[in-house]
N, C-alpha and C positions, 0 to 999 in steps of 0.2 A: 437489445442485449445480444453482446454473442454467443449463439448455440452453446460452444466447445469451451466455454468460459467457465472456470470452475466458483467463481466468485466475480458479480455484480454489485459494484456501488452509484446508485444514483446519488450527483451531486448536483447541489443549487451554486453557483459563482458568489462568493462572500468578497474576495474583493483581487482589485488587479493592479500586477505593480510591473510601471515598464521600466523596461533595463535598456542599457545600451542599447545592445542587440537583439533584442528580444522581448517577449513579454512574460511575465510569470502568473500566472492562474494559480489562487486560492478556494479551495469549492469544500463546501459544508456536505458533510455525506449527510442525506436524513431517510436513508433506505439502503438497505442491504437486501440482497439477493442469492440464494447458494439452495443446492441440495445437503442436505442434514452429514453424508458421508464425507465433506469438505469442512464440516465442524468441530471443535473440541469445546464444550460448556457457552455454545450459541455462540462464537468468537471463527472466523476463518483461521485456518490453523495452515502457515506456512508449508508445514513436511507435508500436508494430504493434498495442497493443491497443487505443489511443486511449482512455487513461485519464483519469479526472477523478476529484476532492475535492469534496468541502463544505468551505469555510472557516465555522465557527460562528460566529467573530465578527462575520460581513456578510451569511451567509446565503447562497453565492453559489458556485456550481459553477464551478470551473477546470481548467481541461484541463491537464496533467501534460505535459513532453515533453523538450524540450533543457536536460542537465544545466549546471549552471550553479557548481558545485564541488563538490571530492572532501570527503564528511564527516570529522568529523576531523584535516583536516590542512589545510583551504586557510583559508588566513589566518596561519600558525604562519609565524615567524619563524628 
């Protein structure tokens, strides 16, 4: 794990799809790891760990934080 890491998921590989260029890795989390003050109701909570991405399409780190709809169901009529 890394020390400075505010949030640890150990994952097992579920399965691998190759692409052109590349490979893409699918992996089944079945451990989490955090100190309590990085959680909201035992969930890693984006704003305490001050999360970011890479978007690959632009190259360009973005910070994670106010959700902006429920998956699955916002947009459904």
């Amino acid at each position: 794990m890394i020390e400075r890491c505010p949030v640890t998921m150990e994952c097992k590989l579920a399965h691998t799809v190759e692409l052109p260029t590349n490979t893409f890795f699918i992996g089944e989390i079945i451990n989490l790891y955090s100190e309590e003050r990085y959680l909201t109701e035992s969930m890693p909570d984006a704003k305490k760990t001050n999360s970011f991405i890479l978007t690959k399409s632009d190259n360009h780190y973005r910070v994670l934080g106010e959700s902006v709809g429920k998956a699955w169901s916002a947009g459904k009529f």
